[in-house]
N, C-alpha and C positions, 0 to 999 in steps of 0.2 A: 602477516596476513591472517584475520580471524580465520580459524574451519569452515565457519557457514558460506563464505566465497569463494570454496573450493569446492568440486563436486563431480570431477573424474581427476585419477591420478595415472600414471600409463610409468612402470618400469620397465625398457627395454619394449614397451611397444604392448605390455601386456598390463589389462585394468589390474591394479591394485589396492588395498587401504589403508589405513594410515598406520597401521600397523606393521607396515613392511619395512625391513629394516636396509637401508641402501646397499651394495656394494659397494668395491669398488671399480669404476670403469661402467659403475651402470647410468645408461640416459634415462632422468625422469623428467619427463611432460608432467605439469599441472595447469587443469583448466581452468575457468570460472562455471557458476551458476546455467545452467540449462531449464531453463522454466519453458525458457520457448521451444524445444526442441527437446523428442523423447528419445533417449538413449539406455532406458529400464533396461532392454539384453545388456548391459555389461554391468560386471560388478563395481559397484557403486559404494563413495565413502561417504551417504548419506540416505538413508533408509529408504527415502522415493520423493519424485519429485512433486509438488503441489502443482496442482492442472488446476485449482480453484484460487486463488490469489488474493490472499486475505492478510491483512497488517497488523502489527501490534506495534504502537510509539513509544519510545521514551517522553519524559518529561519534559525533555528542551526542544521536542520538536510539534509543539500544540498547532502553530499553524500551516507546517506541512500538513498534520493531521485534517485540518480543514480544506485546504485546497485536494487532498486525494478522495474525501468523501464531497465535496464538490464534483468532481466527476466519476463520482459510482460506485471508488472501490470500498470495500469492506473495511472499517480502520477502527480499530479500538486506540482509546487516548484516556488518557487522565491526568492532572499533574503535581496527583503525588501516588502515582505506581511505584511500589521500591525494585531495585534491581533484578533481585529474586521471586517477588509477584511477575515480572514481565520475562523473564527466564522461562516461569512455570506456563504463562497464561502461552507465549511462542510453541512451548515444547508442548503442549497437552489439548492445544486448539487448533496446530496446526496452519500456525500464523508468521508472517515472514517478521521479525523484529527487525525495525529499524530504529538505529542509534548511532550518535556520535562519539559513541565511551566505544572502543574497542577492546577493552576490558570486560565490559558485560558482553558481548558476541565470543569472548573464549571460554565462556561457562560452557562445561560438557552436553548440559542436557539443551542445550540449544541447537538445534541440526538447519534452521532456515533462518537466514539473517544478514544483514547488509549494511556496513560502516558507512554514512552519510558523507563525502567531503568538501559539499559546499558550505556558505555561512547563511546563505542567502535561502530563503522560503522558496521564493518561485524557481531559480538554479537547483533548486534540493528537488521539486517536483519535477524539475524537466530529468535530473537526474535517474531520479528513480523512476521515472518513464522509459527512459531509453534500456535502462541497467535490464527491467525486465518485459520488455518487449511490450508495450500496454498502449501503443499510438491506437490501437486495432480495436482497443476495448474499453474507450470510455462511453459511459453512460452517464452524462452531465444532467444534475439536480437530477437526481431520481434516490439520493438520501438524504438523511438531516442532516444540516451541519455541525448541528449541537449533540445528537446523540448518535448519529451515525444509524437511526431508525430507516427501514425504506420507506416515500412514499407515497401516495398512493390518491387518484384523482378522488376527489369528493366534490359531489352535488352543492352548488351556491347555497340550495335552498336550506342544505341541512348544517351551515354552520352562520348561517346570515344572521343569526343574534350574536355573532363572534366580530362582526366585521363592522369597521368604524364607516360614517356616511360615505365618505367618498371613496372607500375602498369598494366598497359595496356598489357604489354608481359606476366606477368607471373599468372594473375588471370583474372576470365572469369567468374563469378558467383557474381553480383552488387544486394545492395539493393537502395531502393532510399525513405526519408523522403518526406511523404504526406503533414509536416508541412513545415519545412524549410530551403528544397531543399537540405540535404549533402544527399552523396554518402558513402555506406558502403561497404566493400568487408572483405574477411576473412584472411586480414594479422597478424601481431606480436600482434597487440590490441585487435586481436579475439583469438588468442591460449593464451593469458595472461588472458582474461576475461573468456574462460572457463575452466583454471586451476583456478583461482577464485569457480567460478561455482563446480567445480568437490572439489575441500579441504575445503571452508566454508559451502556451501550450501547440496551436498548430500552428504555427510560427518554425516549429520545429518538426513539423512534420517531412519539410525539405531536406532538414542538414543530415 
């Protein structure tokens, strides 16, 4: 089990860190991840917990990256990050790396991180929904999908040289990327991403 899914250790009932060397005859408890739930008074075998919930992908997981900035969260992607740029970018941003190499989650300087174990895009995002507790907190289309920009409503009138005839006739309600510059409105790719939304995602809001 990578370090990064661990995040209280208990020998004999008392917090400890990974440094502690076992008995014998001693009982250890190991927990997982507490994102949702602050437990900072004990000593802790990861520096502190993120209350801000931000991502950083590997390379095999491009369309998980898409469907988590579909609903709001913070997710860095690219797909040719090397091992050790996403190592660095985790441990110095303060970003949760998720990956399916459980190899790259035992690099030291990685303290928040999560082995992916489905194969499946939308199974990975329901995954990593439950794993850190985020039914509570999406905010669906309010980033890019392409660059993970927030964004942000803009006036018809100030991008109507941008918009083809019929886009322009038949909708009236524009989002506009902070990062890099597209234009969003709620046609066929918005009723198809929240039937998405509505059969992967609260679908599981029962189970």
């Amino acid at each position: 089990m990578p370090h990064t899914e661990v995040d209280l250790v208990l020998a004999n009932g008392i917090s400890v860190d990974f440094a502690y060397l076992v008995q014998d005859g001693d009982t250890i408890s190991v927990y997982p991840v507490f994102e949702a739930i602050d437990i900072s008074p004990l000593v802790r075998v990861r520096p502190r917990p993120l209350r801000a919930i931000r991502f950083v992908l590997d390379v095999h997981l491009g369309r998980l990256a898409i469907y988590l900035r579909m609903l709001g969260f913070d997710t860095l992607y690219r797909n040719d990050y090397a091992d050790k740029e996403l190592a660095h970018i985790s441990s110095s941003a303060g970003r949760i790396l998720l990956t399916r190499d459980r190899g790259l989650l035992k690099r030291s300087i990685v303290t928040h991180g999560y082995c992916i174990r489905s194969t499946s895009p939308p199974q990975q995002l329901v995954e990593v929904l439950h794993r850190f507790d985020l039914l509570a907190s999406l905010t669906p289309f309010s980033r890019c999908l392409h660059c993970n920009g927030l964004l942000r409503a803009v006036d018809k009138e100030a991008i109507s040289d941008r918009l083809l005839p019929q886009t322009k006739q038949y909708y009236h309600e524009f989002r506009h990327c902070q990062g890099c510059d597209r234009i969003y409105w709620r046609g066929s790719h918005y009723q198809r991403m929240q039937q998405f939304i509505d059969s992967v995602v609260l679908d599981n809001l029962a189970d």
